[in-house]
FIKOL-535025 format. One record per residue: x negated, y negated, z of N, C-alpha, C in turn. Coordinates in steps of 0.2 Angstrom, whole numbers, padded with zeros to 4 digits, always signed. Last residue first. Example, Ala and Ser with C-alpha at 12.3 -4.5 7.8 and 13.67 -1.06 7.14 Angstrom:
residues 2
-0064+0011+0035-0068+0005+0036-0064+0000+0039
-0066+0028+0039-0062+0022+0039-0066+0016+0039
This chain:
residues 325
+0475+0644+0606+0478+0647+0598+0478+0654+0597
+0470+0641+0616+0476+0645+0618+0478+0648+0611
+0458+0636+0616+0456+0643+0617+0464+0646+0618
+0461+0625+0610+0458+0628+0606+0458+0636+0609
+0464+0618+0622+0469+0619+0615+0464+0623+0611
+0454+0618+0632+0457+0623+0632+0464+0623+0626
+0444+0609+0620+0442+0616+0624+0448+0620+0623
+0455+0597+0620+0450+0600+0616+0448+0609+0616
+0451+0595+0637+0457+0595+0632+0456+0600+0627
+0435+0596+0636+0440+0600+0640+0446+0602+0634
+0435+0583+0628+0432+0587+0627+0434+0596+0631
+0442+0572+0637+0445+0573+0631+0441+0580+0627
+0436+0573+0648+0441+0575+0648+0444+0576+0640
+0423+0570+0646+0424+0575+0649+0431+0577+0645
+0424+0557+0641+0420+0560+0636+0425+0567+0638
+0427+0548+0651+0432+0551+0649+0431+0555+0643
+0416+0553+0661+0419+0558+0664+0427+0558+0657
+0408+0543+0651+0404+0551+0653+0410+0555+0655
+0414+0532+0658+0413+0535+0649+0412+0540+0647
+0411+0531+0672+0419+0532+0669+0420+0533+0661
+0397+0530+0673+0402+0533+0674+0409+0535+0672
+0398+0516+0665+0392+0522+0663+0397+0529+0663
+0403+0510+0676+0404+0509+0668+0402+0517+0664
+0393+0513+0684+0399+0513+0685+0404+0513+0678
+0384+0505+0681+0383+0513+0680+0389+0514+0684
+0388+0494+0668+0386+0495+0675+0387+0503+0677
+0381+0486+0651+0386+0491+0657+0381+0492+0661
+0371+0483+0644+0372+0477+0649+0377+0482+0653
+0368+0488+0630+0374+0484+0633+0377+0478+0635
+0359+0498+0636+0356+0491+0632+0362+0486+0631
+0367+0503+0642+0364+0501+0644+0360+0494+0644
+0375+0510+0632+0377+0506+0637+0374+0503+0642
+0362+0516+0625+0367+0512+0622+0371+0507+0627
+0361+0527+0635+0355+0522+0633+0359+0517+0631
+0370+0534+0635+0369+0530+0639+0363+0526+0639
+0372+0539+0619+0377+0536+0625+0374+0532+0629
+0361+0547+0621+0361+0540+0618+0366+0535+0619
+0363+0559+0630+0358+0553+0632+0359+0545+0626
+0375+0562+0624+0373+0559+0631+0369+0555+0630
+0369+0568+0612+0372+0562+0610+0376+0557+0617
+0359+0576+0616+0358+0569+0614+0362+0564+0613
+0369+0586+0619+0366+0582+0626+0361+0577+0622
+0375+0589+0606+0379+0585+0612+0376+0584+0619
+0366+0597+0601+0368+0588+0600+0373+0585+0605
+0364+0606+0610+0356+0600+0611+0362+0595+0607
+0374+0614+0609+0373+0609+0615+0367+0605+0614
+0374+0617+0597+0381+0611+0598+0379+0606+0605
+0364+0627+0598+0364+0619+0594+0368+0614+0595
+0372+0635+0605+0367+0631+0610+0364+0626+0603
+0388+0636+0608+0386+0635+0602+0379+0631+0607
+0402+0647+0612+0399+0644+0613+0394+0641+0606
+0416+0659+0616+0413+0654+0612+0408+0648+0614
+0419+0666+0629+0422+0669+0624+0419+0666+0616
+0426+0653+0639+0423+0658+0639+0423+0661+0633
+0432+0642+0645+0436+0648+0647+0433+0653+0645
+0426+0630+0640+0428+0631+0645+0429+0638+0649
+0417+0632+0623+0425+0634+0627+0424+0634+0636
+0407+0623+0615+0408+0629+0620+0413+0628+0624
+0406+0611+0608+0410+0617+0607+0410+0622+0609
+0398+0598+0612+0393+0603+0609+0398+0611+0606
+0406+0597+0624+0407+0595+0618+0403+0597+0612
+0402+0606+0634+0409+0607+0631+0409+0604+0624
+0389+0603+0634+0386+0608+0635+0396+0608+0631
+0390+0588+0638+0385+0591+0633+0386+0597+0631
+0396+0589+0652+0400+0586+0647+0395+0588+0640
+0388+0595+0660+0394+0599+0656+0396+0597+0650
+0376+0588+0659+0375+0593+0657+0381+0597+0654
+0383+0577+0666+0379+0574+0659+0379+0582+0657
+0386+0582+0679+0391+0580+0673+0388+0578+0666
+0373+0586+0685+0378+0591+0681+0383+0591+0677
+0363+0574+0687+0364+0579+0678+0369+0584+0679
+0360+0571+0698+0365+0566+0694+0367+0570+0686
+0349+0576+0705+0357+0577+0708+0361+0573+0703
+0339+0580+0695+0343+0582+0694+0348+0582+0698
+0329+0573+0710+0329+0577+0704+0336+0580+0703
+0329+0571+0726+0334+0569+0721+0335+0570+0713
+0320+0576+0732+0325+0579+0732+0330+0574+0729
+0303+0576+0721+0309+0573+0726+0316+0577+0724
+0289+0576+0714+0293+0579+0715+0299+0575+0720
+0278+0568+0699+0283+0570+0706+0287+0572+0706
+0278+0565+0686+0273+0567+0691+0272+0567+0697
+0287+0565+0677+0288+0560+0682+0283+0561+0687
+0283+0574+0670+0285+0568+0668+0284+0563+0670
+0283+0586+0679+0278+0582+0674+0277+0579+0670
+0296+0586+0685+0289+0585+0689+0284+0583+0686
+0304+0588+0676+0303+0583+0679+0298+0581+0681
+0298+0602+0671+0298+0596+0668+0298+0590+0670
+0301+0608+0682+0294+0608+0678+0294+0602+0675
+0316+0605+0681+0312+0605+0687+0306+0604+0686
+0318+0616+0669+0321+0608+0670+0316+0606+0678
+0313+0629+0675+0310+0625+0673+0312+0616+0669
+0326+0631+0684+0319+0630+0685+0313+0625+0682
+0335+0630+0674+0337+0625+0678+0329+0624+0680
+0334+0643+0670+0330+0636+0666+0331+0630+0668
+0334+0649+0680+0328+0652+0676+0326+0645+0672
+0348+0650+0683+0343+0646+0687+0336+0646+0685
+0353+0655+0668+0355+0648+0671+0350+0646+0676
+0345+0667+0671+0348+0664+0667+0346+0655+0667
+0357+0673+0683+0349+0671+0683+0346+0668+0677
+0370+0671+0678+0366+0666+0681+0359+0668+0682
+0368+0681+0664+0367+0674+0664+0367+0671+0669
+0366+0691+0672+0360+0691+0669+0361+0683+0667
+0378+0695+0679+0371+0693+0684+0366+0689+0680
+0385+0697+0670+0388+0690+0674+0380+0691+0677
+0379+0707+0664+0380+0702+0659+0382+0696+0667
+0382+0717+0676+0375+0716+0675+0375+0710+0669
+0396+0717+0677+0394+0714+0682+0386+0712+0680
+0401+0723+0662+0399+0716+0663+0397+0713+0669
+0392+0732+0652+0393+0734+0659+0394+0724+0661
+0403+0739+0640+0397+0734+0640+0396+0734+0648
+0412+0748+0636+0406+0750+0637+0400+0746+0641
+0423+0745+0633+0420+0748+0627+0413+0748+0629
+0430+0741+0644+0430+0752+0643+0427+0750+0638
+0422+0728+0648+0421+0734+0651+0424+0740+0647
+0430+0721+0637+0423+0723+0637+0421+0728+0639
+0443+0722+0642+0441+0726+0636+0433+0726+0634
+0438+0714+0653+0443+0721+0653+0441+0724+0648
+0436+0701+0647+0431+0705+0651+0434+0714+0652
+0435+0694+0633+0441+0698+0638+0437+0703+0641
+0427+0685+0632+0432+0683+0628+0437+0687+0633
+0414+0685+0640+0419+0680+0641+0427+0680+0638
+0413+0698+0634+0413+0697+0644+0416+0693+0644
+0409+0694+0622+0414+0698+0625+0414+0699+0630
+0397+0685+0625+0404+0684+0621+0408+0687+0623
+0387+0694+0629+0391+0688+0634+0398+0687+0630
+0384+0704+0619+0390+0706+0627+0394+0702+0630
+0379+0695+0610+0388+0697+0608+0391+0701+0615
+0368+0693+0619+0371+0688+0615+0379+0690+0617
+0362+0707+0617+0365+0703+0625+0369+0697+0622
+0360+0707+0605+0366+0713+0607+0367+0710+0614
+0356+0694+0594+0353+0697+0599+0361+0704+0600
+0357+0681+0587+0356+0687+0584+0356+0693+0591
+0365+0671+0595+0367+0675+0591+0364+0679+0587
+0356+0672+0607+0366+0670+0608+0369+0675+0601
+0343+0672+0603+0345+0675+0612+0355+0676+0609
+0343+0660+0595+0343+0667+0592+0344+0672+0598
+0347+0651+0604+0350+0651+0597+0349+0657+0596
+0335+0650+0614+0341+0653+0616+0345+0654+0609
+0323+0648+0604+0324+0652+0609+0329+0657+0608
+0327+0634+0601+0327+0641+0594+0326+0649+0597
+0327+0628+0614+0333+0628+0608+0331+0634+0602
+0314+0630+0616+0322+0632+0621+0328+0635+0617
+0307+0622+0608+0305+0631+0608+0311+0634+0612
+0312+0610+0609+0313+0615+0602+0313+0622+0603
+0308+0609+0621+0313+0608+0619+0317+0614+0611
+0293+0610+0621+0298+0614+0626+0306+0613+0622
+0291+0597+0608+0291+0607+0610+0294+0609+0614
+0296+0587+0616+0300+0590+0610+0297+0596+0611
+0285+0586+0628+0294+0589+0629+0298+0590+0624
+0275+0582+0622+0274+0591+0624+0283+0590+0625
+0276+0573+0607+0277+0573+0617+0278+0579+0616
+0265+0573+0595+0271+0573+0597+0271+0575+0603
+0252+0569+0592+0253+0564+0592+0261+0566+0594
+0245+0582+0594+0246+0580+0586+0248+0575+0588
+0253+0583+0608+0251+0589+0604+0252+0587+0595
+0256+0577+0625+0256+0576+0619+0251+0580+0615
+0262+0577+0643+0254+0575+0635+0260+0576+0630
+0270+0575+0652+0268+0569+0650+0263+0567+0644
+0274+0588+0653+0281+0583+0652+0277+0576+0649
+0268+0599+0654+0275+0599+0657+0279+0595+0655
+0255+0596+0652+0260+0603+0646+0266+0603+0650
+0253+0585+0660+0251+0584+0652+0256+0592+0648
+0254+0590+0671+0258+0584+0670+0257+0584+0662
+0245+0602+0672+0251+0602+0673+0255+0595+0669
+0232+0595+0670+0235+0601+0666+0240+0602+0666
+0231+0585+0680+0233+0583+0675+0236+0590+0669
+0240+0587+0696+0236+0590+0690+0238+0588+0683
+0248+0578+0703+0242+0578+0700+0237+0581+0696
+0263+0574+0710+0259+0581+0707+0252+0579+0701
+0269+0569+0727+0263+0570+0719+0263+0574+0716
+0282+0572+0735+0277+0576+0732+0272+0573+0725
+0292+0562+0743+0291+0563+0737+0285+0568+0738
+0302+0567+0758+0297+0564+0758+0297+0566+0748
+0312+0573+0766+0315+0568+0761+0309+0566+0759
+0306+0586+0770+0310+0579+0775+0309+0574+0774
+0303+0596+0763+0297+0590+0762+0301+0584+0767
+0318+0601+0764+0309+0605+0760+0304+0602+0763
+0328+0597+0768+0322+0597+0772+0315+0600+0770
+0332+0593+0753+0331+0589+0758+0324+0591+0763
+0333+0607+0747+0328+0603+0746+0328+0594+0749
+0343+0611+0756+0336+0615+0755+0331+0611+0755
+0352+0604+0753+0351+0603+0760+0343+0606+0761
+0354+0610+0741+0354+0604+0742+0350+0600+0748
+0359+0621+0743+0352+0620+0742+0349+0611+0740
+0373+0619+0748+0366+0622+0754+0358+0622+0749
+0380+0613+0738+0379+0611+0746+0371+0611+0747
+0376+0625+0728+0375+0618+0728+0374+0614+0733
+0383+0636+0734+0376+0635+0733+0374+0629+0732
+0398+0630+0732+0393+0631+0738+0385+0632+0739
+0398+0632+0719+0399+0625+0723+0396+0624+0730
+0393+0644+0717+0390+0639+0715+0391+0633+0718
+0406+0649+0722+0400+0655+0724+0395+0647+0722
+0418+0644+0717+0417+0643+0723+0407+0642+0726
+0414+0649+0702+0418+0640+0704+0413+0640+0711
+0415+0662+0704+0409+0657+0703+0409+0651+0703
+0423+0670+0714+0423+0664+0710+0416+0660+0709
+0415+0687+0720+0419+0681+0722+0418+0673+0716
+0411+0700+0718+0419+0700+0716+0420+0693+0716
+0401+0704+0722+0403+0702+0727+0410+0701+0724
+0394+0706+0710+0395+0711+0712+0401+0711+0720
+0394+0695+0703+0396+0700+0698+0397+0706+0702
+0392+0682+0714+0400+0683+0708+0399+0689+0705
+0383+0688+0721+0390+0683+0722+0394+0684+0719
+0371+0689+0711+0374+0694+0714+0382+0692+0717
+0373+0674+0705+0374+0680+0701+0376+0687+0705
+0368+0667+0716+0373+0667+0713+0377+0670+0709
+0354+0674+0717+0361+0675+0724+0366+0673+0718
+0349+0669+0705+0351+0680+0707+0355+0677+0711
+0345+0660+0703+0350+0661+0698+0355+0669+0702
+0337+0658+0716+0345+0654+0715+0350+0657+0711
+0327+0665+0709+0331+0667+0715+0338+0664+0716
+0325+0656+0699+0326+0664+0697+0331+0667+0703
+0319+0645+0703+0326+0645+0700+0330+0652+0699
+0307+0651+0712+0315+0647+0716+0320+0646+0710
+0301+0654+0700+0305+0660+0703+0309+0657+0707
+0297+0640+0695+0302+0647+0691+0304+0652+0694
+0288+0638+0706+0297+0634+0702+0299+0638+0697
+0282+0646+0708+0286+0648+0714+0291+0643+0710
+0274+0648+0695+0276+0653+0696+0283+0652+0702
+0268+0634+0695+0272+0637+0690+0275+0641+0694
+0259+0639+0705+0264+0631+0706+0270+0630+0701
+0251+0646+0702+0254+0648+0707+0260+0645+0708
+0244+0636+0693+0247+0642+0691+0252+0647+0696
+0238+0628+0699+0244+0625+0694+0249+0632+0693
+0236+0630+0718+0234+0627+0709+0239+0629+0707
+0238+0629+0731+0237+0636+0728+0235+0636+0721
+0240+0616+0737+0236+0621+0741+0234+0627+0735
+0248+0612+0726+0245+0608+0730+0240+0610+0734
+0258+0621+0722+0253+0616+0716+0249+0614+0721
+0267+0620+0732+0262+0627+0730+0257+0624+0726
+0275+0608+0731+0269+0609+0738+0264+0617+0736
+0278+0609+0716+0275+0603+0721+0270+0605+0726
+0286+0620+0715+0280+0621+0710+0274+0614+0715
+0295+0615+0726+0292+0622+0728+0288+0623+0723
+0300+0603+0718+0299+0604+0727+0292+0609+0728
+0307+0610+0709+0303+0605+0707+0296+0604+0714
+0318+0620+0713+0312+0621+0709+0305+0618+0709
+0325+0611+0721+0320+0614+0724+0316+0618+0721
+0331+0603+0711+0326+0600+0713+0322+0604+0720
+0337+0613+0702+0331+0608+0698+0327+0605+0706
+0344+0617+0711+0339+0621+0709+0335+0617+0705
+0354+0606+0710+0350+0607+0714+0344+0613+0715
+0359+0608+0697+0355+0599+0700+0352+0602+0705
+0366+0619+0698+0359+0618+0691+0356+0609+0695
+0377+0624+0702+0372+0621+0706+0364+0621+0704
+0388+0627+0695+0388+0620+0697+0381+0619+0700
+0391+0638+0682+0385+0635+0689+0385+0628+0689
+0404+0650+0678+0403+0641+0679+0397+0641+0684
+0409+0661+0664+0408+0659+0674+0408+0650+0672
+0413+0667+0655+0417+0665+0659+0416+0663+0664
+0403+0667+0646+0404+0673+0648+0408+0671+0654
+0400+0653+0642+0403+0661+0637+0405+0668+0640
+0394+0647+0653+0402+0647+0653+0405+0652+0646
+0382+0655+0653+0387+0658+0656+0394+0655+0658
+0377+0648+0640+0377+0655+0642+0381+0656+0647
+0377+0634+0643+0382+0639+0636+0384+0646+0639
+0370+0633+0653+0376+0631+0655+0380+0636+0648
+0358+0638+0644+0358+0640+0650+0366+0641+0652
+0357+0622+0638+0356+0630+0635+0358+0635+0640
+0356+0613+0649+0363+0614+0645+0363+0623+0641
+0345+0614+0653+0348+0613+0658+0358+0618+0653
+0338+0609+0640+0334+0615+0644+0342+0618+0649
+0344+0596+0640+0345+0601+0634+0346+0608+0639
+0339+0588+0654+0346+0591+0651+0349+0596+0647
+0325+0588+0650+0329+0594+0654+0337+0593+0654
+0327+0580+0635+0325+0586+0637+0327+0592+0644
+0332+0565+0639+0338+0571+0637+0336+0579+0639
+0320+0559+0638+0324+0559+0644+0329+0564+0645
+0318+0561+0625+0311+0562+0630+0315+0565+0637
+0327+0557+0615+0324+0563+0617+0321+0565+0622
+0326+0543+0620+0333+0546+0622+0331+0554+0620
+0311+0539+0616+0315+0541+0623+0321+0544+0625
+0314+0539+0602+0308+0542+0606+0311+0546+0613
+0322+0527+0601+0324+0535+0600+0320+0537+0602
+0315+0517+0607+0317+0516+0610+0324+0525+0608
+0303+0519+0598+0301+0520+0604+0307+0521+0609
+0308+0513+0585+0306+0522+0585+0303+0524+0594
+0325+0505+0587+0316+0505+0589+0315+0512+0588
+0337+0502+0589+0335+0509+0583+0326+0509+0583
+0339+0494+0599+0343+0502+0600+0339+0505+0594
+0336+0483+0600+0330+0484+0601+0331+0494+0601
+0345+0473+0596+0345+0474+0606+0339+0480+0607
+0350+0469+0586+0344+0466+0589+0343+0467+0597
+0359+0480+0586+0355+0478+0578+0348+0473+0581
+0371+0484+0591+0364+0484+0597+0358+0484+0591
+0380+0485+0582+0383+0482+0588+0375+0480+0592
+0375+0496+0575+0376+0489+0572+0378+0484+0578
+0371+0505+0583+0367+0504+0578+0368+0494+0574
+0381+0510+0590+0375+0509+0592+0372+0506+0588
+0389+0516+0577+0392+0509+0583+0387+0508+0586
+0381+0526+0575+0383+0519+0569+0383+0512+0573
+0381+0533+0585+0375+0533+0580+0378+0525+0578
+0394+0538+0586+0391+0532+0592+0386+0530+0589
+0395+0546+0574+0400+0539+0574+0395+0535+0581
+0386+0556+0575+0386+0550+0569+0390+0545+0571
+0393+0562+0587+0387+0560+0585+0384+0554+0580
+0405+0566+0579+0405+0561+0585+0398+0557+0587
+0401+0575+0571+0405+0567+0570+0403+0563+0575
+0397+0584+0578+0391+0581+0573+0394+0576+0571
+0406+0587+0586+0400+0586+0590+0397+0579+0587
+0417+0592+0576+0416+0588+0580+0412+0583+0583
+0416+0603+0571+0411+0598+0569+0410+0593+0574
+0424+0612+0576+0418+0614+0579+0413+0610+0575
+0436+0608+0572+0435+0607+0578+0426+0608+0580
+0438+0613+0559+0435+0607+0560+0433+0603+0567
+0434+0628+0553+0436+0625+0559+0435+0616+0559
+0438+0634+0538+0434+0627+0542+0437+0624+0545
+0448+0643+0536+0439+0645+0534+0434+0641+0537
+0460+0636+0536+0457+0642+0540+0449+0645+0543
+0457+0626+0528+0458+0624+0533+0456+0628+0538
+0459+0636+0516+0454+0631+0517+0452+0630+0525
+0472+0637+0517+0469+0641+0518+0462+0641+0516
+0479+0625+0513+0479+0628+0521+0472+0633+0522
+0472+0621+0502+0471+0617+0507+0473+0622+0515
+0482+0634+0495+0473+0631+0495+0469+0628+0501
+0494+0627+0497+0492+0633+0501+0483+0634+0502
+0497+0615+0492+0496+0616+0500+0491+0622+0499
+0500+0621+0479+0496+0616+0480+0494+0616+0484
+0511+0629+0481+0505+0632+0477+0500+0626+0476
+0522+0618+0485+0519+0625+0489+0511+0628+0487
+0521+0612+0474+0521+0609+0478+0517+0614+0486
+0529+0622+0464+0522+0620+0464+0519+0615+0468
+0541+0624+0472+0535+0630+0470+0529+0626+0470
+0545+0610+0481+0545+0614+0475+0539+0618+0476
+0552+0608+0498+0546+0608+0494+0547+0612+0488
């Protein structure tokens, strides 16, 4: 290669430096299903203002779910058992709502996801053990929790105050769930990156070693992001509830994969160290339109499935090539 051939590259390389392109990805990706959704599904009713309406609406506790999941895969963990804290959240705001009113009913689904969040967080930051493990287990058992909560039975939830600021009113003519949403999302954003807890997690996740002698205390950083995590698992569970204006133990068993894969491809590293809780609302929208899309289609949830898990893989990939550079 000639001099001036070098002194032309070099710009673009050092371009290239400045703009990760890796961490557009999401936004491409996004636009690209956007398009093909658009022109494939032209009379299938995909660009309806009701039929977008929805893919927001149903995505919300995902979002909620995903904002959370940022947080403590930045910080090197993993909570596998965000599905099942949604549904004994949801369970335990149902039967307290029902004898003690709305506000009690509030309190005991956010504190069963707070308490989820703690066991699992005391497990890993002070018990020393895999959060892989510590979660997947948790998972199991609360699972079983919210089986025998109710002995499989559904829960009403009737208060309109509740179903109306939870999941099913509306405020000016927009659905109470984009606020929670929004308010999650602008929340957690400035929580991650303007904050001094923000840049601990980061560093906990990037090299927890060097976190610790510069000071940070990272068993109290690993506890705070799974409580955290079950805090808004929780109220994912609120929201179900007041959406769907009931309760069951089947809530959130099918979001963990919807939630990781949202939560990786949105550009939060697997390994910790990088994340992005805007990356995560586009990339748990661009789930849920996915799966609206395949839907309206005609795919079989099996189909469904095998889209979502190769989403997964190539997003991973992705992930851990990026955190080896």
């Amino acid at each position: 290669m000639s001099t001036a051939q070098a002194d032309a590259v070099s710009p673009l390389k050092s371009i290239s430096r400045r703009i990760n392109l890796q961490q557009y990805v999401v936004y491409f990706g996004f636009l690209a299903i956007f398009i093909f959704f658009a022109i494939v599904l032209r009379d299938g009713g995909f660009l309806t203002a009701r039929n977008l309406s929805n893919i927001v609406l149903q995505t919300a506790p995902v979002t909620i779910m995903a904002i959370g999941l940022v947080f403590v895969l930045s910080a090197g963990e993993i909570d596998l058992s965000i599905g099942s804290t949604v549904a004994v959240s949801a369970l335990c705001a149902a039967v307290v709502m029902a004898s003690y009113g709305m506000l009690a009913g509030i309190a005991a689904g956010l504190g069963a996801g707070v308490i989820i969040g703690a066991i699992n967080g005391v497990l890993v930051a002070y018990v020393r053990l895999p959060s892989f493990l510590v979660t997947l287990a948790t998972m199991g058992l609360f699972a079983g929790v919210a089986r025998s909560l109710t002995n499989l039975r559904s829960i009403p939830v009737t208060d309109a105050t509740f179903t109306g600021f939870f999941g099913s009113g509306s405020l000016l003519g927009v659905p109470s769930l984009i606020f929670w949403t929004l308010g999650a999302v602008i929340v957690g954003h400035v929580l991650y990156r303007e904050t001094r807890f923000g840049a601990h997690v980061l560093a906990t996740g990037d090299n927890s070693r060097a976190a610790s002698v510069s000071g940070i205390k990272v068993p109290n950083i690993r506890l705070s992001v799974m409580m955290l995590s079950g805090a808004l698992a929780g109220l994912a569970g609120l929201l179900y509830a007041g959406r769907l204006q009931a309760a069951k133990y089947t809530l959130g068993e099918t979001d963990l994969m919807t939630v990781i894969a949202a939560v990786i491809v949105g550009g939060t590293l697997l390994n910790g160290g990088k994340g992005s809780v805007v990356g995560a609302l586009v990339g748990s929208l661009m789930m849920g339109m996915l799966n609206n899309g395949l839907i309206l289609m005609g795919l079989s949830v099996s189909d469904q499935m095998i889209v979502r898990g190769l989403i997964i893989l190539a997003a991973v990939a992705v992930s851990l090539r990026e955190k080896q550079r």
